[in-house]
MARBAKE-423724 format. One record per residue: residue number from 1; x, y negated, z of N, C-alpha, C, O, CB in turn; residue in three letters. Coordinates in steps of 0.05 Angstrom, whole numbers, plus 5000, padded with zeros to 4 digits. Glycine has a CB too. Example, Ala and Ser with C-alpha at 12.3 -4.5 7.8 and 13.67 -1.06 7.14 Angstrom:
PT   i n.c1 n.c2 n.c3 ca.c1 ca.c2 ca.c3 c.c1 c.c2 c.c3 o.c1 o.c2 o.c3 cb.c1 cb.c2 cb.c3  aa
PT   1 5264 5114 5156  5246  5090  5156 5264 5066 5156 5285 5066 5169  5226  5089  5181 ALA
PT   2 5257 5045 5142  5273  5021  5143 5258 4999 5157 5268 4977 5161  5282  5012  5114 SER
This chain:
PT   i n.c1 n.c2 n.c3 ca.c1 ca.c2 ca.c3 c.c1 c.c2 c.c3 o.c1 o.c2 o.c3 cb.c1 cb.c2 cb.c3  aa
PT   1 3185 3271 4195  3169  3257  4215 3142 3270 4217 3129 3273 4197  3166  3227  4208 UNK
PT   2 3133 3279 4239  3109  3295  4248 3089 3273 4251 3098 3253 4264  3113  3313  4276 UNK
PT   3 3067 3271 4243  3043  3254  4248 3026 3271 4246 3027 3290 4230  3037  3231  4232 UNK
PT   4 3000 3267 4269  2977  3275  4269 2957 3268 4259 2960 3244 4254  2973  3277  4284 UNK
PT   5 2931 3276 4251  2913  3257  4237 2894 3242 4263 2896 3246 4288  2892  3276  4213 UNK
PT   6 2878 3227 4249  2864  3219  4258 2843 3230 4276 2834 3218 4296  2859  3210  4244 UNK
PT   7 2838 3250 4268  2807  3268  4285 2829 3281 4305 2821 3276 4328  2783  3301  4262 UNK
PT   8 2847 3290 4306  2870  3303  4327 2878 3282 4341 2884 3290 4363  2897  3318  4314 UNK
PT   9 2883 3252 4339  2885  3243  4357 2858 3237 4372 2859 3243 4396  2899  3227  4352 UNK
PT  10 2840 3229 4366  2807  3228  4369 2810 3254 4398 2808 3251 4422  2784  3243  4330 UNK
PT  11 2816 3283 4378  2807  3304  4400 2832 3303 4424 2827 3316 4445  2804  3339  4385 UNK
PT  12 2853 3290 4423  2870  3288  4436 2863 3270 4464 2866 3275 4488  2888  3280  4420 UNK
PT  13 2855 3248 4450  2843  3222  4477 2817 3232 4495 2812 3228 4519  2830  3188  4460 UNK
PT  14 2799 3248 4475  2768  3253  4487 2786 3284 4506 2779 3287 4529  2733  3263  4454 UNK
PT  15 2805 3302 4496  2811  3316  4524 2822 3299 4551 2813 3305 4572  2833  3338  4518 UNK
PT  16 2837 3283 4550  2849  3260  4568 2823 3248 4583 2816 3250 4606  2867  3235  4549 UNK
PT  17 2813 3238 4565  2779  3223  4583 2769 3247 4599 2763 3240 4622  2745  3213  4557 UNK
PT  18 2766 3279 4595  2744  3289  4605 2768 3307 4627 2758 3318 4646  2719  3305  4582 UNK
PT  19 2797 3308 4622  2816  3306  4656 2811 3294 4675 2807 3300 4699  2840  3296  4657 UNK
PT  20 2814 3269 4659  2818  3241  4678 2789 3235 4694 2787 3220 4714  2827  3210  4656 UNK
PT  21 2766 3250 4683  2738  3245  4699 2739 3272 4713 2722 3272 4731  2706  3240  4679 UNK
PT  22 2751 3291 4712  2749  3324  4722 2760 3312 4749 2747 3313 4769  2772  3353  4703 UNK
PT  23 2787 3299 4748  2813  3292  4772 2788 3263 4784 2801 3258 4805  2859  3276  4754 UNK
PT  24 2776 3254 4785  2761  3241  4789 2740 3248 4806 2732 3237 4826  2757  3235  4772 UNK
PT  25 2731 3271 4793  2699  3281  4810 2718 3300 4829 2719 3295 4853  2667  3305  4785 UNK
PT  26 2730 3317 4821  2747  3339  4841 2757 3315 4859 2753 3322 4883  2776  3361  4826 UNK
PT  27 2769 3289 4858  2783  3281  4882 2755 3269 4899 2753 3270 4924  2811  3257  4876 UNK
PT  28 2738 3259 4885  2709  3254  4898 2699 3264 4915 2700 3254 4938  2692  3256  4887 UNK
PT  29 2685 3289 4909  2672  3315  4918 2671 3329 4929 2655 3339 4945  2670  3326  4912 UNK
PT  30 2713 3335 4912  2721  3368  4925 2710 3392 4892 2692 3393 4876  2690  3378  4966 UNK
PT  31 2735 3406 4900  2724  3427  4878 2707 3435 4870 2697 3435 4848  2726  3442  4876 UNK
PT  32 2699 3448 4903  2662  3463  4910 2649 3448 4903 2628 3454 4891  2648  3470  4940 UNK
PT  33 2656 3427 4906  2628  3410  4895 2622 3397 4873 2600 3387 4867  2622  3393  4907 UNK
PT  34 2650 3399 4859  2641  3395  4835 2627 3408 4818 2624 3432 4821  2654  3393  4827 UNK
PT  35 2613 3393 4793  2599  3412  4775 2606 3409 4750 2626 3394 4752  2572  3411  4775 UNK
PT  36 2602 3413 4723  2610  3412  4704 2588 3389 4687 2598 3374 4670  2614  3441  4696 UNK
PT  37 2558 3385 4693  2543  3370  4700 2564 3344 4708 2577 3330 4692  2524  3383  4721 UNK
PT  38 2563 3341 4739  2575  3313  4741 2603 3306 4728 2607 3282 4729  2578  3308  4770 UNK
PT  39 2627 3324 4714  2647  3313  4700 2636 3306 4673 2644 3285 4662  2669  3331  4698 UNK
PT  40 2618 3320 4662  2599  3314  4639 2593 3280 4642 2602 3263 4627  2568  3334  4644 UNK
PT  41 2578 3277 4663  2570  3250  4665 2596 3227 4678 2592 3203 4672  2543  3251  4686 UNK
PT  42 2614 3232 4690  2633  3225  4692 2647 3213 4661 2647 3190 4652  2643  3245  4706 UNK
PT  43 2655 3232 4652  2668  3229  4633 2651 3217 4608 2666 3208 4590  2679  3253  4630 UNK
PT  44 2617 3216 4602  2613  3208  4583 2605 3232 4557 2590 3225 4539  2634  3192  4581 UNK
PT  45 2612 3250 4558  2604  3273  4542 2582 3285 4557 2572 3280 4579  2627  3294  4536 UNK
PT  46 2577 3307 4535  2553  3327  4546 2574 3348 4548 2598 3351 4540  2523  3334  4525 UNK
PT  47 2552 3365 4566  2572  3384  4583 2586 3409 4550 2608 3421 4548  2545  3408  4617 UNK
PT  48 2563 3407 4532  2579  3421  4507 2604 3405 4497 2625 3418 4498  2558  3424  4481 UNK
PT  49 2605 3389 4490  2633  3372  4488 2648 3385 4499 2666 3397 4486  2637  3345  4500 UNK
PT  50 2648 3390 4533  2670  3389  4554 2675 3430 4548 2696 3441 4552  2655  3373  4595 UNK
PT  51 2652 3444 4539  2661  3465  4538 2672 3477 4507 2674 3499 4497  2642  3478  4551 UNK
PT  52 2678 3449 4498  2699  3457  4468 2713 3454 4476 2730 3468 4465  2703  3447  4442 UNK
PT  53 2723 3442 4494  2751  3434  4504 2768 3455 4528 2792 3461 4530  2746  3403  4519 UNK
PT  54 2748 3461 4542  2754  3472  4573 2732 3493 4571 2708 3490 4564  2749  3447  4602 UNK
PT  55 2745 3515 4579  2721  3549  4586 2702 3550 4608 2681 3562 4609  2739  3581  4595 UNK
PT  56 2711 3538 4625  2699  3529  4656 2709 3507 4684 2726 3490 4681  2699  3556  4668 UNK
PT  57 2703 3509 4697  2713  3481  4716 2747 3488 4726 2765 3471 4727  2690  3478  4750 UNK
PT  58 2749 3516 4731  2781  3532  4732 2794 3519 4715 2812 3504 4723  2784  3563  4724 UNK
PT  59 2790 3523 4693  2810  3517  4673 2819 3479 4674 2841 3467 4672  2794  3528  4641 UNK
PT  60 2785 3469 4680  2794  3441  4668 2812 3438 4702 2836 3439 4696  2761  3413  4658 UNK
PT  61 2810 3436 4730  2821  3443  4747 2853 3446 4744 2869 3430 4755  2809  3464  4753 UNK
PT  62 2862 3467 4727  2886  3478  4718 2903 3446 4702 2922 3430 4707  2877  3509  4694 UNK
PT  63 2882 3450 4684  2886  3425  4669 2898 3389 4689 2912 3369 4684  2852  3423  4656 UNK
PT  64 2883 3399 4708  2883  3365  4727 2909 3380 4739 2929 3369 4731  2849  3352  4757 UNK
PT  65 2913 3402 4757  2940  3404  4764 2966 3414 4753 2988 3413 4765  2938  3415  4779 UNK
PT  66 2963 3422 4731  2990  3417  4710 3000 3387 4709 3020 3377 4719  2980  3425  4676 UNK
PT  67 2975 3370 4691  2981  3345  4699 2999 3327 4717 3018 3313 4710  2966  3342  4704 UNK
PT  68 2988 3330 4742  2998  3324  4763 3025 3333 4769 3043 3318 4777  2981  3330  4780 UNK
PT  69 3030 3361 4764  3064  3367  4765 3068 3364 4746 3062 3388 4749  3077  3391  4773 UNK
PT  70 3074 3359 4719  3079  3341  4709 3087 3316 4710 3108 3310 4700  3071  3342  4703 UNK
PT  71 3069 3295 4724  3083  3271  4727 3093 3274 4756 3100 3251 4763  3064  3245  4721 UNK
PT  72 3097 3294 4776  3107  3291  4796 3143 3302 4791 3163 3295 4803  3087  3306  4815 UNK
PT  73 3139 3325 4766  3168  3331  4759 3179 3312 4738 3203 3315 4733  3171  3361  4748 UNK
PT  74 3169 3295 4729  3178  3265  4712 3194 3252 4740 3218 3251 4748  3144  3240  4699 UNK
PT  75 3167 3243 4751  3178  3219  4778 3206 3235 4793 3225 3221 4798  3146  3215  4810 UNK
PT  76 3207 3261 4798  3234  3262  4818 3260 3275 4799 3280 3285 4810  3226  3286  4848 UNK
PT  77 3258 3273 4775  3273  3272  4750 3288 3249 4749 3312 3245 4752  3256  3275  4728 UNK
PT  78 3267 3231 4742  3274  3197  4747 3296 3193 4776 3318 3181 4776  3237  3177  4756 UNK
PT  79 3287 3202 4791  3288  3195  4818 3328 3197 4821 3345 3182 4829  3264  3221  4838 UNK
PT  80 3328 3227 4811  3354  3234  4813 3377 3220 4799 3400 3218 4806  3354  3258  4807 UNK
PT  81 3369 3215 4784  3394  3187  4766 3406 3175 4784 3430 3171 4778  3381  3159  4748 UNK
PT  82 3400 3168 4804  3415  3141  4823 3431 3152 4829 3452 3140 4829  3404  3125  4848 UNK
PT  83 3432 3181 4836  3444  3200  4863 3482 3192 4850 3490 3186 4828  3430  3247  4861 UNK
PT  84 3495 3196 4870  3530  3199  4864 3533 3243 4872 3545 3263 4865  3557  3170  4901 UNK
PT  85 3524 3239 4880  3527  3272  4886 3506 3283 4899 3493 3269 4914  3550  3281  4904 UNK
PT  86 3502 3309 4895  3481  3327  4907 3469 3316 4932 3446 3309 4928  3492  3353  4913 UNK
PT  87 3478 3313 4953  3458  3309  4976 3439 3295 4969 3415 3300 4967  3467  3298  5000 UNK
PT  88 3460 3263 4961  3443  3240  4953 3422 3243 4932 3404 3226 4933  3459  3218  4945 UNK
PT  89 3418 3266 4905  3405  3269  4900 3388 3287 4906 3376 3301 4889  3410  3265  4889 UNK
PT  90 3386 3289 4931  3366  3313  4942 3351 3290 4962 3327 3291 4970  3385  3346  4962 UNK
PT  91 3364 3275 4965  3348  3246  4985 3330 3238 4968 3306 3240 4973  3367  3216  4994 UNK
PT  92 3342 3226 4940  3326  3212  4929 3308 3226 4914 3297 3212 4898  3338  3195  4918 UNK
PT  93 3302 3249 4913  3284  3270  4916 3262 3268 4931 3238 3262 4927  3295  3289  4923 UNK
PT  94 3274 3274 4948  3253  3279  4970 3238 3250 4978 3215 3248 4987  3268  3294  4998 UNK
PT  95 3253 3233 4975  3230  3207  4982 3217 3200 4956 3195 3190 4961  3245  3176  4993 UNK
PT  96 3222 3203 4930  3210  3209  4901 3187 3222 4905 3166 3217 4895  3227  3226  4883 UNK
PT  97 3194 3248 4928  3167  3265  4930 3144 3255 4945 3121 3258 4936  3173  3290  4942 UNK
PT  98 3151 3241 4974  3136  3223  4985 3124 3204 4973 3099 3205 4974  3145  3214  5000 UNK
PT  99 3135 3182 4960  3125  3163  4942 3102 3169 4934 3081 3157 4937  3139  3159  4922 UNK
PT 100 3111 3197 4917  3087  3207  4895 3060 3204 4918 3038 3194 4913  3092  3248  4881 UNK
PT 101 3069 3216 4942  3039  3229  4960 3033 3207 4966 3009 3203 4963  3038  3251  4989 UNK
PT 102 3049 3184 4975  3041  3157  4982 3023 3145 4957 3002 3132 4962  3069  3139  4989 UNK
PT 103 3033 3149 4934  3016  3136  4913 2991 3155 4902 2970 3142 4897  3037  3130  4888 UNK
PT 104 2990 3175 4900  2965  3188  4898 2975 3217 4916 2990 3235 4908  2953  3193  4862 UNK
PT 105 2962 3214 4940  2944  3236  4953 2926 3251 4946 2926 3275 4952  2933  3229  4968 UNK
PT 106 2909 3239 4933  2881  3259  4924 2898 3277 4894 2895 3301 4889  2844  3233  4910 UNK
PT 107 2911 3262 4882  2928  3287  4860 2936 3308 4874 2928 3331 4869  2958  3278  4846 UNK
PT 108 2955 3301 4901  2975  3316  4906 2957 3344 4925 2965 3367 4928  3002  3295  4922 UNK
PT 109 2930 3330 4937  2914  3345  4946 2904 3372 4928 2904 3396 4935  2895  3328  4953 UNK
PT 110 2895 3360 4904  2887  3374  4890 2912 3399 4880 2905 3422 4877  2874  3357  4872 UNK
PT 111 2933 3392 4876  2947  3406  4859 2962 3427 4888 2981 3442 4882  2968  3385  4836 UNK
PT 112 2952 3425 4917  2951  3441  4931 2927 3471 4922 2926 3494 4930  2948  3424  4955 UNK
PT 113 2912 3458 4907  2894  3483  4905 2899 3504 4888 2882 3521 4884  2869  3477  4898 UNK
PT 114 2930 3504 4875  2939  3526  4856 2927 3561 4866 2917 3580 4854  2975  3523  4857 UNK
PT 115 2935 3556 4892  2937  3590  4893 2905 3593 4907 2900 3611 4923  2968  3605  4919 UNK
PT 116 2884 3574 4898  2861  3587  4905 2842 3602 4883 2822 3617 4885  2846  3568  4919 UNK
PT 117 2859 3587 4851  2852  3594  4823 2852 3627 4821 2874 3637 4827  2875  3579  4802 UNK
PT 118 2835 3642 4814  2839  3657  4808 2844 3669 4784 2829 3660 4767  2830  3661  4816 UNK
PT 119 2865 3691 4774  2869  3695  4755 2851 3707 4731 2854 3731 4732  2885  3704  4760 UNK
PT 120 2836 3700 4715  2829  3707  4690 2844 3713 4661 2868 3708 4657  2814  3690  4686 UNK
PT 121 2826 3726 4640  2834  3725  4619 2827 3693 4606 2840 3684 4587  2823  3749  4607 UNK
PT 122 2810 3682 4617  2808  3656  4599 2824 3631 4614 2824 3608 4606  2774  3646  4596 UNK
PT 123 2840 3641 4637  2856  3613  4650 2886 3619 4646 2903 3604 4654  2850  3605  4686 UNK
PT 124 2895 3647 4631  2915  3661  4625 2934 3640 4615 2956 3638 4626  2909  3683  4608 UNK
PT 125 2928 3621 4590  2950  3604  4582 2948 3584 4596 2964 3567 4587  2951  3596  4556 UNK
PT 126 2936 3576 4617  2942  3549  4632 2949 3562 4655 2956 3546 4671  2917  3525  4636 UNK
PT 127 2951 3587 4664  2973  3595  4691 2997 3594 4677 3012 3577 4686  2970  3628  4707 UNK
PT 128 3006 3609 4653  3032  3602  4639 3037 3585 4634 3060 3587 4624  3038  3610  4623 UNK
PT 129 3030 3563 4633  3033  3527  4630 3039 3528 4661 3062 3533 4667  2998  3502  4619 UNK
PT 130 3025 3526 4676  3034  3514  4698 3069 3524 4708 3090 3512 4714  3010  3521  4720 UNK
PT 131 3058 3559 4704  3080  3571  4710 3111 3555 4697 3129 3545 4711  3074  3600  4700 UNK
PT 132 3110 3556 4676  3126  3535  4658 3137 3517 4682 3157 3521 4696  3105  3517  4633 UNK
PT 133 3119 3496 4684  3125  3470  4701 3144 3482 4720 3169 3482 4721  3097  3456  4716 UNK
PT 134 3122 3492 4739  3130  3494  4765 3168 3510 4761 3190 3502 4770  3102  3516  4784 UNK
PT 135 3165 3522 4751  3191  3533  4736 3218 3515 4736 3239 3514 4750  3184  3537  4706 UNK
PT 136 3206 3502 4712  3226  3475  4713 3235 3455 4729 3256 3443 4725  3220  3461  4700 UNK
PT 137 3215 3450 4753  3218  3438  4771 3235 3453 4796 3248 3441 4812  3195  3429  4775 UNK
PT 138 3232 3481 4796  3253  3502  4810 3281 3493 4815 3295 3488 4834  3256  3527  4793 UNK
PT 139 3284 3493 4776  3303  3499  4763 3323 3472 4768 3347 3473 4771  3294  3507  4734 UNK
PT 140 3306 3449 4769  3320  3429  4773 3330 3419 4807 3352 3410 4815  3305  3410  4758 UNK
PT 141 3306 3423 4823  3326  3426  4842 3349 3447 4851 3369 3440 4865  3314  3425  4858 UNK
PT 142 3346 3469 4843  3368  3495  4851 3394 3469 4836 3408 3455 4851  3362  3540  4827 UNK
PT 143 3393 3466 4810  3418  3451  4804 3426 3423 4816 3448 3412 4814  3417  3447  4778 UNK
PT 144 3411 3418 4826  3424  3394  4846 3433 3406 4874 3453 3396 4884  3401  3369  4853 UNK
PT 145 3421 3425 4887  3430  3438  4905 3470 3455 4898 3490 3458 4910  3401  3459  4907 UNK
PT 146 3459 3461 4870  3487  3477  4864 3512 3455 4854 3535 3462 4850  3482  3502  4838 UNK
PT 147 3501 3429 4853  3519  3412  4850 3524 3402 4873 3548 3398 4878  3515  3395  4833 UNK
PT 148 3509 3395 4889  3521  3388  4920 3535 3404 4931 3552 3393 4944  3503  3383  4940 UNK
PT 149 3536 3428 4931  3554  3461  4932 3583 3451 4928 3602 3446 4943  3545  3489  4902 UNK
PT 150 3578 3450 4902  3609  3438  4880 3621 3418 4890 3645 3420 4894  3604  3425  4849 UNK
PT 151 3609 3393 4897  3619  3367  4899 3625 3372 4935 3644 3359 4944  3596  3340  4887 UNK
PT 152 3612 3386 4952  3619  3393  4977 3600 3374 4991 3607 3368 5014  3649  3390  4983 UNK
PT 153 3580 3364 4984  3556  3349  4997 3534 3370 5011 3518 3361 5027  3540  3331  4973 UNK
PT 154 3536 3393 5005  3515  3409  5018 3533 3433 5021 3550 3439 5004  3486  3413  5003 UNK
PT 155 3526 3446 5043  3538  3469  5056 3531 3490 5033 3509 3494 5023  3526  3475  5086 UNK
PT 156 3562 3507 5027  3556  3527  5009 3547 3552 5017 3544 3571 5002  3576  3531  4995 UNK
PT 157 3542 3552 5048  3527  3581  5061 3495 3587 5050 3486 3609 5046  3524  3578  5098 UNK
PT 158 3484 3566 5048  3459  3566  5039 3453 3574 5018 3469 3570 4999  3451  3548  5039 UNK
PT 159 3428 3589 5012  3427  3607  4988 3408 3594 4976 3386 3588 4984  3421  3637  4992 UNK
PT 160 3417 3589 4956  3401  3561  4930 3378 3564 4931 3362 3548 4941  3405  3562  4895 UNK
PT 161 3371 3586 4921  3341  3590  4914 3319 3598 4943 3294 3596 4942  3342  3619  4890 UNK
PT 162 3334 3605 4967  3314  3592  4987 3317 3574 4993 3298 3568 5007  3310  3600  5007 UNK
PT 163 3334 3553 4991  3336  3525  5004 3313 3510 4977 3294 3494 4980  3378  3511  5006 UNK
PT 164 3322 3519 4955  3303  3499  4935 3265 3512 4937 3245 3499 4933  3318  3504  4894 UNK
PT 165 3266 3535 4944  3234  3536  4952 3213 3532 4986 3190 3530 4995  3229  3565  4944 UNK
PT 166 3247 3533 4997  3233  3516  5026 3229 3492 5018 3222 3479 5038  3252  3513  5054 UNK
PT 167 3230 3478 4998  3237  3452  4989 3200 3453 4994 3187 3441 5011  3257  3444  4954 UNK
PT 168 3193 3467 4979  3158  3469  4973 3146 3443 4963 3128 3431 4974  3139  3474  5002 UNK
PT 169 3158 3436 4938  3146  3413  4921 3128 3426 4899 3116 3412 4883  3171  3395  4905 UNK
């Protein structure tokens, strides 16, 4: 059984507080206008706190939109259980995906700003995090696509992997 100590959960919750005020001031503001100053005061730390945690506003940024796909590839994960075969789980997908925008917009806004991040050496393991995600979330629609294929719910002319990135989730 794996347990953490005490100060690791401590540093665990105080990174969560200074996300959850980052996704806060960014949905406020706007990126540009955020500062590291106002998530500082947002969140309750001083801005040194926030830079043990996070290298610069990019990263914590990275941080708020991993997040977000994350619980957006949870929610249409969930989503797909109901389905009897591929199409239907490509429906209940795609309104999974709406939901999400219906329930937070300003997430889904934000985690539009992937490709304005620019690449560094210090945001290097949170593009491969994201990359990760976004990955997995690929991966899982192509296989519902290739099971609707199988089961004969979706036309097998279509070529998986553009139909699952016209998807653009």
């Amino acid at each position: 059984m794996c347990t953490i100590s005490r100060k690791e959960k401590e540093k665990l919750v105080r990174e969560k507080d200074i996300i959850n005020a980052a996704e806060k001031v960014f949905t406020m503001i706007g990126y540009n206008g955020a500062s590291m100053e106002a998530i500082a005061k947002e969140s309750q730390f001083t801005r040194k706190t926030i830079y043990q945690y996070f290298t610069d506003k990019e990263d914590l940024l990275f941080s708020v939109i991993i997040r977000g796909f994350e619980r957006l590839f949870c929610t249409l994960k969930n989503a797909v259980v109901n389905g009897n075969n591929g199409i239907e789980k490509l429906k209940h997908l795609t309104n999974a995906y709406f939901q999400f925008y219906k329930d937070s917009p300003n997430t889904l806004n934000l985690m539009n700003y992937i490709g304005y991040i620019k690449p560094t050496a210090e945001n290097s393991a949170k593009r491969i995090e994201f990359n990760k995600v976004s990955e997995q979330l690929a991966q899982e629609i192509a296989k519902i696509i290739d099971e609707g294929k199988a089961d004969g719910s979706i036309r097998t002319d279509f070529d998986t992997m553009k139909l699952t990135h016209s998807l653009n989730f």
